[in-house]
Backbone as CSV, one residue per row, in Angstrom:
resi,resn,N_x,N_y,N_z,CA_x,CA_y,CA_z,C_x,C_y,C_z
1,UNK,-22.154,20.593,0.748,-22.470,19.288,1.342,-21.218,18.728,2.026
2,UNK,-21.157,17.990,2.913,-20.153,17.794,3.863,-19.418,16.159,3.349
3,UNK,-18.236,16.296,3.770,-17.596,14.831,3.281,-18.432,13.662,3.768
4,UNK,-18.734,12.458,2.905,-19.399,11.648,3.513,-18.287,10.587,4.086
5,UNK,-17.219,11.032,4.570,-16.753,10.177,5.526,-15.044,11.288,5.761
6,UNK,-14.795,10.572,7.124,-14.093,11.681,7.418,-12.566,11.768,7.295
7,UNK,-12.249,10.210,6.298,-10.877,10.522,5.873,-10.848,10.670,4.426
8,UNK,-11.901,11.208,4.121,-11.908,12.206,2.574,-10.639,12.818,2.706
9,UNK,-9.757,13.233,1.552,-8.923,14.719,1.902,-10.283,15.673,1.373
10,UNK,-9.364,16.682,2.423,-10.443,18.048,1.956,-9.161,19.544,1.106
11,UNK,-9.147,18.708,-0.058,-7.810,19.569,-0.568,-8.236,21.368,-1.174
12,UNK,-7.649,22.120,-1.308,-7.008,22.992,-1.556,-7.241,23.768,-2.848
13,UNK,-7.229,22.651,-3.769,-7.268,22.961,-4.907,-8.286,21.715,-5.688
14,UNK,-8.793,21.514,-6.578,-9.730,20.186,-6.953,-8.708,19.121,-7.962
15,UNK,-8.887,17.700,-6.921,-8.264,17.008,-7.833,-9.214,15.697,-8.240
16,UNK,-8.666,14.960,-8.549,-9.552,13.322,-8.942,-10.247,12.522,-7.427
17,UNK,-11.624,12.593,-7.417,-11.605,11.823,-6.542,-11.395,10.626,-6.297
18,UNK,-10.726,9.623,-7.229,-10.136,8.811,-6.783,-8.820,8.723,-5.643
19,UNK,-8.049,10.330,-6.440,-7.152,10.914,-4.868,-7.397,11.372,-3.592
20,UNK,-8.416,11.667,-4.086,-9.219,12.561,-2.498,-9.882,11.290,-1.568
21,UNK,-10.516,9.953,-1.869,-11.196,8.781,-1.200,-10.151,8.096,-0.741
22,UNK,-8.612,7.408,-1.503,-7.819,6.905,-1.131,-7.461,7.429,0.304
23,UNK,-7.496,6.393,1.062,-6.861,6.633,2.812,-6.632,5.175,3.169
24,UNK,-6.266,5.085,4.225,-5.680,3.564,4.635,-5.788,3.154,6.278
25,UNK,-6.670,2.561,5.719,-7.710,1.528,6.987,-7.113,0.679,7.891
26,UNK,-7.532,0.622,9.240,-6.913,-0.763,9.795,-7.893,-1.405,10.275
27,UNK,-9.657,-1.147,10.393,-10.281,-1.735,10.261,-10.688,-2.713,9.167
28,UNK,-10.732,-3.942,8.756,-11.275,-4.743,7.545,-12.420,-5.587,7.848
29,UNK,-13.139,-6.017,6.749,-14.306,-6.750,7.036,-13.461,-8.465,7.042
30,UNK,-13.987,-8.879,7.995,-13.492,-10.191,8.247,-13.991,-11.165,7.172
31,UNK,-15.297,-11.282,7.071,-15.918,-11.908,6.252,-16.477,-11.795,4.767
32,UNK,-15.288,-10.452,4.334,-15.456,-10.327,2.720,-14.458,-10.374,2.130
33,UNK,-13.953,-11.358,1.453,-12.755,-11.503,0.428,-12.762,-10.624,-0.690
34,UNK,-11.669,-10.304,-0.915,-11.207,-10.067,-2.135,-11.255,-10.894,-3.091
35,UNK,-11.907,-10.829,-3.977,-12.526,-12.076,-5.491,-10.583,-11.726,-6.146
36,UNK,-10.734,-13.116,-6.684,-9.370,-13.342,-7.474,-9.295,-12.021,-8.636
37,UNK,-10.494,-12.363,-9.405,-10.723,-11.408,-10.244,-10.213,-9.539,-10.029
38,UNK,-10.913,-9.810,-8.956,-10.479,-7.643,-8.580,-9.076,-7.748,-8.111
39,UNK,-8.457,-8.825,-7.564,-7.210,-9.064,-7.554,-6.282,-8.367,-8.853
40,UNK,-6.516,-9.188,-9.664,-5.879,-9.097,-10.779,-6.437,-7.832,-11.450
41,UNK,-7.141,-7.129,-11.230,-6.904,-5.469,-11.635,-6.114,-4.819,-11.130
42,UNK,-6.037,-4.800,-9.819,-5.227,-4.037,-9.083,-3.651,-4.440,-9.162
43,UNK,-3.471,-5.843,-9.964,-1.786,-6.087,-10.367,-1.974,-5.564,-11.561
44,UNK,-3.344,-5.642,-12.958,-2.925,-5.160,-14.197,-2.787,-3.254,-14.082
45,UNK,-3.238,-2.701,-12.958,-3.048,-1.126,-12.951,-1.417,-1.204,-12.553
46,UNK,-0.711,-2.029,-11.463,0.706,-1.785,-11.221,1.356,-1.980,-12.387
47,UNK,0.255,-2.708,-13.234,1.852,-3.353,-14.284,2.073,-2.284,-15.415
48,UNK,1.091,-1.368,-15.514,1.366,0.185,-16.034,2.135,1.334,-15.496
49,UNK,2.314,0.919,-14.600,3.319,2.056,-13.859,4.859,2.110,-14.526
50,UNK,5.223,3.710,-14.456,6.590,3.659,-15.504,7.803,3.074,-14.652
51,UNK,8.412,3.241,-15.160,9.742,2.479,-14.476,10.810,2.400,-15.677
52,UNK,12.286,2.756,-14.617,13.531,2.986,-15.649,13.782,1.758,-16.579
53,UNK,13.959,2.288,-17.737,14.333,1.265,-19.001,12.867,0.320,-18.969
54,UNK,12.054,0.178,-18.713,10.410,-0.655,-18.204,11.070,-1.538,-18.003
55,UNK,12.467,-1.629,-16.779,12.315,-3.073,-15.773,11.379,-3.776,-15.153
56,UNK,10.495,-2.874,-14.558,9.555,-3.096,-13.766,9.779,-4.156,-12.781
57,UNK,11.002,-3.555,-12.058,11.150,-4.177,-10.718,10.693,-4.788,-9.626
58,UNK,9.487,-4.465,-9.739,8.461,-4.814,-8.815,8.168,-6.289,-8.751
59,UNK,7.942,-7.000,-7.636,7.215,-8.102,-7.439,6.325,-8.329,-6.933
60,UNK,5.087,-9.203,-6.948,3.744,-9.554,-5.757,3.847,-10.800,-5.487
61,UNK,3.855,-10.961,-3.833,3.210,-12.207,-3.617,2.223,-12.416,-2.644
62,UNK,1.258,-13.059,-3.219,-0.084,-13.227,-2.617,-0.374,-14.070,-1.827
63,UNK,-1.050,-13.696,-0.468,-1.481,-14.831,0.734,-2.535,-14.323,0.785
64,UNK,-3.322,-15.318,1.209,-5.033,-15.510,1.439,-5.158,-16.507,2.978
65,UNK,-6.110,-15.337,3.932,-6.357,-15.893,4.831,-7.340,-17.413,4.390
66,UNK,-7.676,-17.296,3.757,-8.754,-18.448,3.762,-8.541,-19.731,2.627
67,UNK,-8.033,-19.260,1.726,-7.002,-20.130,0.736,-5.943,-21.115,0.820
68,UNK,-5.136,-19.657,1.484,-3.790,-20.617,2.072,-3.446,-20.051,3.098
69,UNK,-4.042,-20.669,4.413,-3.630,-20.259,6.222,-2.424,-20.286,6.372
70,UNK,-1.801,-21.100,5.379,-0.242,-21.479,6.541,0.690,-20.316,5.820
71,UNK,0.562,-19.690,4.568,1.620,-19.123,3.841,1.238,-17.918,4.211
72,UNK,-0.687,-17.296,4.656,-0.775,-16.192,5.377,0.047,-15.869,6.644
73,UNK,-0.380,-17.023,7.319,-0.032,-16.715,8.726,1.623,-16.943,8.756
74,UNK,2.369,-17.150,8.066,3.658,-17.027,8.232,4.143,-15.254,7.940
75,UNK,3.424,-15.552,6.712,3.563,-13.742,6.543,3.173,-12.961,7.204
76,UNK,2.004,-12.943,7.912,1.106,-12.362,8.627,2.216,-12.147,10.173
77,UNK,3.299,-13.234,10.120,4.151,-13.243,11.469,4.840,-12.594,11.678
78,UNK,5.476,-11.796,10.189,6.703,-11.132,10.109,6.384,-9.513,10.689
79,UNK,4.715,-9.612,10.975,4.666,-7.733,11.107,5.031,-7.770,12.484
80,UNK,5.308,-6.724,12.907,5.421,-5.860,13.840,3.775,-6.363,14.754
81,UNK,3.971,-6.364,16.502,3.243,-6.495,16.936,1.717,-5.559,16.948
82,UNK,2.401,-4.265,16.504,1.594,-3.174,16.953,0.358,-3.707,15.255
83,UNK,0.828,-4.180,14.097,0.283,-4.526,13.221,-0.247,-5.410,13.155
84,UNK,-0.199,-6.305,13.873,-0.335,-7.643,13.908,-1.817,-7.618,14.328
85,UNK,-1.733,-6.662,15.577,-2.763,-6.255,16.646,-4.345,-6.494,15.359
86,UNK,-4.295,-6.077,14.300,-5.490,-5.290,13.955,-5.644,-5.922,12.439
87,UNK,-4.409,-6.948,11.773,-4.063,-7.402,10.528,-4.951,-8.675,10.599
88,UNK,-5.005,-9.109,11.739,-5.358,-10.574,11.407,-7.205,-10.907,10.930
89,UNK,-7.882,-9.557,10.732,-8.725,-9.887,10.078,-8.663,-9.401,8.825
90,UNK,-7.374,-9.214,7.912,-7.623,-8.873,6.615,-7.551,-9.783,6.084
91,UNK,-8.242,-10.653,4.872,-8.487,-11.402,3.932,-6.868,-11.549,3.225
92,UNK,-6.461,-10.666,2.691,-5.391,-10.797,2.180,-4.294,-10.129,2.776
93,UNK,-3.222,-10.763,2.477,-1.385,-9.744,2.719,-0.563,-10.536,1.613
94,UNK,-0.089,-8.940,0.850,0.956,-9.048,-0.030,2.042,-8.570,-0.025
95,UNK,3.008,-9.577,-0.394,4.250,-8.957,0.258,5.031,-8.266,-1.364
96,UNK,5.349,-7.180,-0.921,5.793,-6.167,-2.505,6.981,-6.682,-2.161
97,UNK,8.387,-6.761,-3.596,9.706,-6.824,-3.289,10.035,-6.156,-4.513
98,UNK,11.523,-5.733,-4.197,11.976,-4.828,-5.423,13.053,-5.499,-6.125
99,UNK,13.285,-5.676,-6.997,15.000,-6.169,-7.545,15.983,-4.731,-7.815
100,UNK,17.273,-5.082,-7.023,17.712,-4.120,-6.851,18.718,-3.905,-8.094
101,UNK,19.168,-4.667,-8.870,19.619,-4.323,-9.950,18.988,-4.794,-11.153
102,UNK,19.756,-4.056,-12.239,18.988,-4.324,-13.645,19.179,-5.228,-13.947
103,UNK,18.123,-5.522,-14.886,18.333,-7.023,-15.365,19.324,-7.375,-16.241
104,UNK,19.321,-6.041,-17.613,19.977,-6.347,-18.326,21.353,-6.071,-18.096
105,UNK,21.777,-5.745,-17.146,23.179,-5.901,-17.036,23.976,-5.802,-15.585
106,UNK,23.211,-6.356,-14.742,22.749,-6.155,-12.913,23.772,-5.420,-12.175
107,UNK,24.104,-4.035,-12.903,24.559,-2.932,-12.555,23.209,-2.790,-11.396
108,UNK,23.870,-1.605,-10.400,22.460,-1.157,-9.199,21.663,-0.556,-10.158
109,UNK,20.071,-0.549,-9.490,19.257,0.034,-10.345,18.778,1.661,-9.319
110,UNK,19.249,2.504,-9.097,18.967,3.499,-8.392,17.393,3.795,-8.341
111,UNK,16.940,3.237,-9.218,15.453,3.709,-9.114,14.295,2.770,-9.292
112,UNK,14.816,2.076,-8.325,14.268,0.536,-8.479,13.028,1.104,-7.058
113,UNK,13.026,1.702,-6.096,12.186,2.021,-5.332,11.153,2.966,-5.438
114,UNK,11.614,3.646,-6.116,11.077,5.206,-7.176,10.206,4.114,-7.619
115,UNK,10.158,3.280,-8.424,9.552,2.660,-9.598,8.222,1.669,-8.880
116,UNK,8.989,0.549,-7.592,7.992,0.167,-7.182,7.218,0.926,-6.484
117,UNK,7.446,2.310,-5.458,6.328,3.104,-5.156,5.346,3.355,-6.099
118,UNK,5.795,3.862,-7.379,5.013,4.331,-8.192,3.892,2.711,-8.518
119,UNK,4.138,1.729,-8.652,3.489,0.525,-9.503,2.677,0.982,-8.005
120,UNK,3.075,0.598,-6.960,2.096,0.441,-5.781,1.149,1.919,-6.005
121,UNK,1.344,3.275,-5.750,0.432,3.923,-5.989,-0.386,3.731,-6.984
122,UNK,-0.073,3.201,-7.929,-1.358,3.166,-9.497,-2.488,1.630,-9.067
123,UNK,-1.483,0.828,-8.086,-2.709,-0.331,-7.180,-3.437,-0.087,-6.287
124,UNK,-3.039,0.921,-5.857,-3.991,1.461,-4.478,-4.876,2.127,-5.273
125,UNK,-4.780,2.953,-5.985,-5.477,3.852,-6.372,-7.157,3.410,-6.807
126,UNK,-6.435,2.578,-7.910,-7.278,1.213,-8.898,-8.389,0.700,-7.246
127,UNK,-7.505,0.420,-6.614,-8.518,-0.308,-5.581,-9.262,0.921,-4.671
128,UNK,-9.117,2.156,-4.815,-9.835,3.797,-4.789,-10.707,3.007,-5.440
129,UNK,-10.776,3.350,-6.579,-11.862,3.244,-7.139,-13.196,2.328,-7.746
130,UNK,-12.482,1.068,-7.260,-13.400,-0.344,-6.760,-13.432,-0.065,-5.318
131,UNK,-13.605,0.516,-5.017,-14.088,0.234,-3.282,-13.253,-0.928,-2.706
132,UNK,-12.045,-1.110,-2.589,-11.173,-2.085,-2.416,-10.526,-0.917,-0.738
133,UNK,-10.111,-1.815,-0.176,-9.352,-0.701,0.724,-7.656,-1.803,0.896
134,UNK,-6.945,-0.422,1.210,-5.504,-0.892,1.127,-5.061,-0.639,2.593
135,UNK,-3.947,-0.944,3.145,-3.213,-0.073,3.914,-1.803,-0.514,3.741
136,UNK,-1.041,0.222,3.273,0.940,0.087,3.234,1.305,-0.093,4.147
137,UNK,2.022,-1.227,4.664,2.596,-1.563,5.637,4.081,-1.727,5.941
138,UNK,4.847,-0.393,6.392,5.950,-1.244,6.534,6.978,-1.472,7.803
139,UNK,5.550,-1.860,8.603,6.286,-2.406,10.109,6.861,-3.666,10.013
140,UNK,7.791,-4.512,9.716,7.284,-6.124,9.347,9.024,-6.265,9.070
141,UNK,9.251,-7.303,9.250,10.400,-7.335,9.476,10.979,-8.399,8.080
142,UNK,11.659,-7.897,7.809,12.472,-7.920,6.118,12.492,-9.411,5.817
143,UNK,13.554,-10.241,6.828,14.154,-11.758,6.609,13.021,-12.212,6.998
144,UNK,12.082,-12.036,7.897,11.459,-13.312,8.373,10.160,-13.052,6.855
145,UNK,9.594,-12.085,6.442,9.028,-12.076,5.134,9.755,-12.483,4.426
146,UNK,10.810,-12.678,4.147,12.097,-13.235,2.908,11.916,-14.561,2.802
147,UNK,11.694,-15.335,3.921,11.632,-16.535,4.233,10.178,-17.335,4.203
148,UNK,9.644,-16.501,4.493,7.890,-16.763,4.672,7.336,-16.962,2.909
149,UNK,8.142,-16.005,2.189,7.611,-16.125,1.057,8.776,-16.332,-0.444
150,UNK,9.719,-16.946,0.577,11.117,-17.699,-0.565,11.611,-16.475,-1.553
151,UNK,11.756,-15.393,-0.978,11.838,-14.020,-1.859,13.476,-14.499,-2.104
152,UNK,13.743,-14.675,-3.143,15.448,-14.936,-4.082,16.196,-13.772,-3.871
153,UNK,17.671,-13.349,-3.927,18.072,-12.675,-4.526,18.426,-12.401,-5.974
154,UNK,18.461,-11.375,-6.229,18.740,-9.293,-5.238,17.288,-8.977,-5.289
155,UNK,16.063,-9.324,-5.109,15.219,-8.849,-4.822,14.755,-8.554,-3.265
156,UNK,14.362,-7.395,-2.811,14.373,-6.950,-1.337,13.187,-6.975,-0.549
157,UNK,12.621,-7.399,0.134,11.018,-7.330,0.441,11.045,-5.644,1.112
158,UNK,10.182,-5.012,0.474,9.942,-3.774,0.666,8.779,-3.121,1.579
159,UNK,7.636,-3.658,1.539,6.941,-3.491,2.231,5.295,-4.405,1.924
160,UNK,4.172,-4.541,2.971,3.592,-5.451,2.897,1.969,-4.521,2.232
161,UNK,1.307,-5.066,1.950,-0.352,-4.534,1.469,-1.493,-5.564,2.421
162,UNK,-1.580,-4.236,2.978,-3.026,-5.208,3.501,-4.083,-4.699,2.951
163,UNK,-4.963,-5.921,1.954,-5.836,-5.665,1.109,-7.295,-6.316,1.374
164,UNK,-8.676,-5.424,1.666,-10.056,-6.324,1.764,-10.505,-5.202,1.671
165,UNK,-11.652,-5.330,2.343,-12.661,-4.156,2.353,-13.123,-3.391,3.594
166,UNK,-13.158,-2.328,3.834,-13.518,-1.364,5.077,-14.180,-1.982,6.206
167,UNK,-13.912,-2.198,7.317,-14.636,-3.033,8.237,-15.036,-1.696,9.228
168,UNK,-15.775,-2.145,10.546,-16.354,-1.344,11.256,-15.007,-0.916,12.652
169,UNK,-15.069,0.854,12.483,-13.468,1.218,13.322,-13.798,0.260,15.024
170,UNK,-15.056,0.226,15.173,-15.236,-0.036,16.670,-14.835,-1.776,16.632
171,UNK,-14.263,-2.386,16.342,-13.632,-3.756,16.211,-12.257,-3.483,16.723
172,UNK,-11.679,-2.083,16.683,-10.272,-1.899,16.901,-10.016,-1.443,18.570
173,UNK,-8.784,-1.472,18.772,-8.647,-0.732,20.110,-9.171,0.491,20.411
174,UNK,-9.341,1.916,21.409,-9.487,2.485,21.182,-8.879,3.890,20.243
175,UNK,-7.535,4.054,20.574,-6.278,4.225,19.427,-6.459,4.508,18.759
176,UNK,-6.598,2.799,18.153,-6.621,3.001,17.144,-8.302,3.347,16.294
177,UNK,-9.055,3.673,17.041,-10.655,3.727,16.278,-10.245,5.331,16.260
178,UNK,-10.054,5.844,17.346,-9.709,7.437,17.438,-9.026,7.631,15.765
179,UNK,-7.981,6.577,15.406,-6.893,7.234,13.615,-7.957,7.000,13.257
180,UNK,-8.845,6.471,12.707,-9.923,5.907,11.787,-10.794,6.948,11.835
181,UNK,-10.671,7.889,12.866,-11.728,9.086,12.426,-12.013,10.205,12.620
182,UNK,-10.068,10.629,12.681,-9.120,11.472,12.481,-9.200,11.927,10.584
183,UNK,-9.605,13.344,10.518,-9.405,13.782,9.370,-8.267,13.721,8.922
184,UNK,-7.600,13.727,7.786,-5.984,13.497,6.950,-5.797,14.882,6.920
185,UNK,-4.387,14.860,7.378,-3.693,16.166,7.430,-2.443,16.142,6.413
186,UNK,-2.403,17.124,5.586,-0.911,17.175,5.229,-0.360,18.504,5.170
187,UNK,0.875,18.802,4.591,2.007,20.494,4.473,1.067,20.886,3.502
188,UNK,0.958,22.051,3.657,0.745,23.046,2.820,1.789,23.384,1.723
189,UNK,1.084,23.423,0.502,1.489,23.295,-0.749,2.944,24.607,-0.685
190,UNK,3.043,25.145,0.144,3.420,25.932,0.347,5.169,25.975,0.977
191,UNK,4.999,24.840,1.598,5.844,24.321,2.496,6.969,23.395,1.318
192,UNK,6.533,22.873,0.459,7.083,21.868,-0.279,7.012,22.510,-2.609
193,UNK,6.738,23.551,-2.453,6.682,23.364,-3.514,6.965,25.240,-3.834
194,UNK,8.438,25.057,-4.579,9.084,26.190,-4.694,9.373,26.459,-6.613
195,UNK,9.733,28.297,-6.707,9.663,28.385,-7.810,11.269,28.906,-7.523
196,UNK,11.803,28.675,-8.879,13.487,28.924,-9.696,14.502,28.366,-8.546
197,UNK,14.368,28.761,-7.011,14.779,28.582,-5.931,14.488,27.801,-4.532
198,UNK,15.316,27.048,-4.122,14.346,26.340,-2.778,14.595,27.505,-2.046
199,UNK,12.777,27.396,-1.846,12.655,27.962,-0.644,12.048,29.431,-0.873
200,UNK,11.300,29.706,-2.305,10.964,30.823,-2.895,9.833,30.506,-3.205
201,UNK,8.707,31.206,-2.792,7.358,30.700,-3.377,7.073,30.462,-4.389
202,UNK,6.397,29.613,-4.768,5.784,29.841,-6.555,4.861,30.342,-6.238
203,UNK,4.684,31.154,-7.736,3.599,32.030,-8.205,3.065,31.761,-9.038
């Protein structure tokens, strides 16, 4: 039976389909919010994610087109034009930030980015599997998000989440409707994943 949509991955080997559905949209439905509630799953799945010494470096801050216009659309200002183009009907944008040193003793934390990728993959995922759609954003420019959303130091704004639900690709340019239904490509397992030696196949 054939993928019922065409940025399924079509992997290799069988994994979770919660991995295989995850892809990232720039179409959104204008007129369906994200409920507070499914909100807050998709922060209680980040807040399981491991992280050195469980700093959990990570931060969220939440704008709502329809909630709060003025703290969206400030954030919403900091992207990149080419983002901007296609963002302004997502319901929500969250701006992720990292703290760059430890708490307990604000030595650098080397794996303070390691850590928030990881919290962000276990939120996307979570929203895989509520039918939530994501897309990682990190066209958007650092200070003017710093400012938009009073981000303190040593915490770094890292990158943005645009979060609602799947909208229709033909709302977009043409471009961009063409990525939307473009199959996902990636390296062959082959390319990236070596045994005793880089650069020696595993077996």
């Amino acid at each position: 039976m054939a993928d019922p949509h065409p940025k399924f991955a079509r992997p290799d080997y069988e994994i979770l389909d919660v991995i295989r559905e995850r892809w990232s949209p720039r179409a959104f439905d204008p007129d369906r919010a994200v409920p507070p509630g499914e909100l807050w799953r998709l922060f209680e799945a980040a807040r399981w994610a491991p992280s050195s010494f469980n700093e959990q470096p990570w931060r969220f801050v939440v704008t709502d087109r329809r909630r709060g216009p003025e703290a969206f659309a400030a954030l919403h200002a900091s992207l990149v034009p080419s983002n901007r183009s296609w963002s302004a009907a997502v319901p929500t944008l969250v701006l992720v930030a990292v703290r760059m040193t430890h708490e307990r003793n604000d030595a650098v934390n080397s794996h303070a980015w390691y850590d928030a990728g990881q919290a962000v993959a276990f939120l996307a995922l979570q929203a895989t599997a509520v039918g939530i759609a994501i897309r990682q954003v990190q066209g958007f420019d650092a200070d003017e998000a710093r400012r938009a959303c009073d981000v303190p130091a040593p915490f770094e704004p890292a990158l943005i989440l645009a979060i609602g639900y799947a909208g229709d690709p033909a709302t977009l340019p043409d471009r961009q409707q063409a990525a939307e239904r473009t199959p996902r490509q990636r390296r062959a397992l082959t390319e990236f994943v070596f045994q005793d030696s880089w650069g020696r196949s595993f077996e």
